[in-house]
TORDO-966746 format. One record per atom (N, C-alpha, C, O): x, y, z. Coordinates in steps of 0.02 Angstrom, whole numbers, plus 50000, padded with zeros to 5 digits. Layout:
BEGIN
XYZ ...
This chain:
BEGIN
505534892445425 505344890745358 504954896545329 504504898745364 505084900045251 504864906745252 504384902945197 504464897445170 504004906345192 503374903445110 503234911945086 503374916945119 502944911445022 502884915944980 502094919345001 501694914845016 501854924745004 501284926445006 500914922244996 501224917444976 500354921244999 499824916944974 499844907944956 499494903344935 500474909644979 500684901044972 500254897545012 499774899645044 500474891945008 500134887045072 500744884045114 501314882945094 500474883245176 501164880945219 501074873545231 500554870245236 501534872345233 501394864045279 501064862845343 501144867245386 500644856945360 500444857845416 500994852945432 501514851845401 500714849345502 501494847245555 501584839145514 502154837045503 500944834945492 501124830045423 501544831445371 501924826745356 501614838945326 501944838145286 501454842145247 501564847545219 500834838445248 500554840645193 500214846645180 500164849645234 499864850645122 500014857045107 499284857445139 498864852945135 499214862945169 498384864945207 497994868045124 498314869245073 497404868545133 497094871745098 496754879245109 496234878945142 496914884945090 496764890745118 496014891445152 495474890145126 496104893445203 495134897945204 495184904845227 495584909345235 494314902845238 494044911445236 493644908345315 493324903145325 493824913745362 493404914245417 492934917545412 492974921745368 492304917445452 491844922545456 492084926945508 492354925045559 491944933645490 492034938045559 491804937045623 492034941245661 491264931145662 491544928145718 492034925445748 492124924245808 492434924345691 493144919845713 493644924945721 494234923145717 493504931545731 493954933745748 494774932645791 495334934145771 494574929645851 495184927945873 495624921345841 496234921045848 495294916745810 495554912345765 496014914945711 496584912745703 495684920745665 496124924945600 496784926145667 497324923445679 496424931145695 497124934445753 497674930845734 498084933045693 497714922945773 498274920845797 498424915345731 498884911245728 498014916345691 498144912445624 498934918845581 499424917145548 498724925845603 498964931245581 499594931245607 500054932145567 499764930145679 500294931845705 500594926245691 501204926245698 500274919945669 500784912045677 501124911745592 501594908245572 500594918045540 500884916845469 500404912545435 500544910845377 500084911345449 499664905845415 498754908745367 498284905345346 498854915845367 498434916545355 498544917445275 499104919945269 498184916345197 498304918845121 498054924145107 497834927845151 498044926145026 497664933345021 496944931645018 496594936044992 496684927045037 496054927445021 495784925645091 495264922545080 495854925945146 495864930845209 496104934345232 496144934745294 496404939045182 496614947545200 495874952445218 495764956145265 495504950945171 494944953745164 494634955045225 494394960645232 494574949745282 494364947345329 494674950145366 494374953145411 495304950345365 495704954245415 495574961045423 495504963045481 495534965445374 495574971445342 494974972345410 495024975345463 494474968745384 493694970945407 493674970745465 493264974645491 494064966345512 494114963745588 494614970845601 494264974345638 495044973345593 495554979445619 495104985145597 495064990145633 494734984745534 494274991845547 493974992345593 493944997745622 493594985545619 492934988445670 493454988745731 493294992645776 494054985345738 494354988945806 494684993545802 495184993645838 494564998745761 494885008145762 494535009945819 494085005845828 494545012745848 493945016645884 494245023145898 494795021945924 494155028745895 494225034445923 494535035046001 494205034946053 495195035545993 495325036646098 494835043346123 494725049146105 494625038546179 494315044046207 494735044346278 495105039946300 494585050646306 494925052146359 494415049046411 493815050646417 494895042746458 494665040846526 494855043546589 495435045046604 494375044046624 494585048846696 494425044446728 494065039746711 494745045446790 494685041746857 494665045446919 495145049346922 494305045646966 494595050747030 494745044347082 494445039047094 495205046647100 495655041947164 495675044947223 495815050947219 495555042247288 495755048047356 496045044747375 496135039347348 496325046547433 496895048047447 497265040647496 497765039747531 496745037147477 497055030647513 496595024247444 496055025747418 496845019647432 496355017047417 496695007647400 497275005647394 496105004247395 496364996947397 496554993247323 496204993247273 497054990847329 497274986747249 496554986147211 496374989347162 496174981447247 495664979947207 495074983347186 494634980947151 495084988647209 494684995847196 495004997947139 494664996847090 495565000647126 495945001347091 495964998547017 495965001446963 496004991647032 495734987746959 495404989246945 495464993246898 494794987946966 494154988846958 493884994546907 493584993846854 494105001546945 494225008746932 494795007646862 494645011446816 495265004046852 495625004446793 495295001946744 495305005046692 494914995746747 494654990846699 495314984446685 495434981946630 495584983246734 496044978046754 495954973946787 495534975746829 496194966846798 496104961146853 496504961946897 497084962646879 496404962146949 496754964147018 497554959547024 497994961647061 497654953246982 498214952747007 498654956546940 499234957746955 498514957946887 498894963146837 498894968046872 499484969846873 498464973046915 498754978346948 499424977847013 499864981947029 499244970447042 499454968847086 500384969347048 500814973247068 500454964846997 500934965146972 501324970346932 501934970146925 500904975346905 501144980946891 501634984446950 502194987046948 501124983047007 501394989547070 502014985247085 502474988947101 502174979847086 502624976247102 503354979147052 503924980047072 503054980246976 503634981846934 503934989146938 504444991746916 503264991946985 503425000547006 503905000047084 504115005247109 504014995347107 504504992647182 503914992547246 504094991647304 503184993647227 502794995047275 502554987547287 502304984747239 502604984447340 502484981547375 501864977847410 501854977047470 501204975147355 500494977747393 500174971147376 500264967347329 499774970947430 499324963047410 498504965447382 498324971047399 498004961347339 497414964447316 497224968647375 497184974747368 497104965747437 496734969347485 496834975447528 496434978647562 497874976847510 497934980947557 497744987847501 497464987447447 498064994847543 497825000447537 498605003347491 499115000247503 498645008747447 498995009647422 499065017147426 498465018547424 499395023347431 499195028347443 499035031047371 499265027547326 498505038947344 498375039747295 498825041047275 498735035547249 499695044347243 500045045447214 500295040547169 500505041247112 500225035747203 500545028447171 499985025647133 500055022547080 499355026947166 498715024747116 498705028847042 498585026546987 498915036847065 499045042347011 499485037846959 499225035546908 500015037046971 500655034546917 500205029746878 500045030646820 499995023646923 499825018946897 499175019046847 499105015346800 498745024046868 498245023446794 498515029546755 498165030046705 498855033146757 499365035246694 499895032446661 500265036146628 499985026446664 500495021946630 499765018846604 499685019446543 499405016546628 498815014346583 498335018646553 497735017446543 498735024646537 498195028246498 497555030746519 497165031846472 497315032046583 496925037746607 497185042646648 497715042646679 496725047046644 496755055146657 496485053346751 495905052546770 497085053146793 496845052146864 496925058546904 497345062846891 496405058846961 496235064646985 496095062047058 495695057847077 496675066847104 496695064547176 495965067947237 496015073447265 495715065947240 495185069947289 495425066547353 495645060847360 495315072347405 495475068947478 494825069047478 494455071947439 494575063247562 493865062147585 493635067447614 493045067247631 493935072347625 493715077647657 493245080847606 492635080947614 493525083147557 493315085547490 492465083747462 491995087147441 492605075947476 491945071647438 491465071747507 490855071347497 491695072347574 491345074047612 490885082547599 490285084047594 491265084747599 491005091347603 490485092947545 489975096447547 490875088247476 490215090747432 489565085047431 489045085447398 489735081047466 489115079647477 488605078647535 488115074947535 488825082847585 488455086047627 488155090447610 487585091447631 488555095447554 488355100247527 487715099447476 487395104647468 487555094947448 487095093447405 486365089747459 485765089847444 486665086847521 486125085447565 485765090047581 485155089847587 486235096047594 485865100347655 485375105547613 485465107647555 484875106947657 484225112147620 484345119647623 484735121347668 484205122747600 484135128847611 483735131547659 483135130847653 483915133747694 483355135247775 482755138647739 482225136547759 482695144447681 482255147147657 481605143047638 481005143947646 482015137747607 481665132647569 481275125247623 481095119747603 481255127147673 481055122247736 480335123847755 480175129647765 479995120147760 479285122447783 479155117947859 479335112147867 478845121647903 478745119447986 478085114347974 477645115347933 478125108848023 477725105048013 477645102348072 477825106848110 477495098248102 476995095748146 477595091248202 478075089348169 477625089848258 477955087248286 477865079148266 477295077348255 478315075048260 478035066348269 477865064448333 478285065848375 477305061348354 477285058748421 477165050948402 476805048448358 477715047448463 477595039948452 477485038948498 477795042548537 476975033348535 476575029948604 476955023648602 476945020948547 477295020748647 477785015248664 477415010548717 477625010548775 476935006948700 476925003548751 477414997148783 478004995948771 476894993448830 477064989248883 477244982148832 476784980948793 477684978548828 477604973448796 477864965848837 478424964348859 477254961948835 477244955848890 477544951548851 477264949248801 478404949248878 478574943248828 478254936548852 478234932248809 478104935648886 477804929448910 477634926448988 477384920848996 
C-alpha cells in the first residue's frame, strides 16, 4: 500500500494515525518508524538531527593479534559478541567454538572484513619487549645490603 509523503497511513483498524514528533530519546523508535514508512514531514526534522549526531569521523582501529589466539578474545578485541565472531568464522569455512584457539592469520582476515587495521605479533616478540622494559641498566643499579631472614622452630601443637 503506497501513501503520499506526509500522508497518514492506516493503522491495522483502518483508521488514519495522527502524525508525531519524537523527542530525540526515541531514537530507535523514529529508526524503525523510518524503515517501516510511517514516519511525516514533520518528523523529518528529527530525523535529520538523529543521523547528524551519528556522522562521526572514521577513525582508524588497530588491533594487535599473536599468533594463536581464542574466539572470545577476539570479540572482545573486535568489539563483537563472541557468537557473531563465532559465526562469521563459520561463513569464512573455519570451524571454531568461543573457547577454542584460532591461528592469527584467520584472526588477521577477520578484523579486516570488520574494518580494523590488524597487526600479527608473535609471543616471542611481546616477550622480549617486555623484558626489555623490566630489565635495569647495570649502570643505573646501586649495591645494597644483603636480606637476612631468621626462620624459626614452629610448635604445631
Amino acid at each position: 500500500m503506497d501513501t503520499a509523503r506526509g500522508a497518514r497511513r492506516p493503522d491495522r483498524r483502518g483508521r488514519k494515525r495522527a502524525p508525531t514528533s519524537a523527542p530525540l530519546g526515541d531514537a530507535r523508535l523514529i529508526e524503525r518508524r523510518v524503515r517501516a514508512g510511517d514516519i511525516d514531514g514533520a518528523d523529518d526534522i528529527v530525523v535529520r538531527r538523529i543521523g547528524r549526531r551519528r556522522e562521526k569521523p572514521a577513525k582508524i582501529r588497530r588491533v594487535e593479534i599473536g599468533e594463536a589466539i581464542a574466539v572470545r578474545d577476539l570479540a572482545a578485541k573486535l568489539e563483537i559478541s563472541a557468537p557473531e565472531a563465532v559465526s562469521r568464522l563459520i561463513r569464512m569455512g573455519v570451524m571454531a567454538g568461543i573457547n577454542q584457539e584460532i591461528e592469527g592469520e584467520v584472526a588477521q582476515i577477520l578484523a579486516t572484513e570488520l574494518g580494523f587495521e590488524a597487526e600479527l605479533t608473535s609471543e616471542r616478540e611481546e616477550r622480549e619487549v617486555a623484558i626489555a622494559e623490566i630489565e635495569d641498566a647495570s649502570e643505573s643499579l646501586k649495591p645494597r645490603p644483603p636480606v637476612v631472614t631468621i626462620m624459626g622452630h614452629v610448635d604445631h601443637g
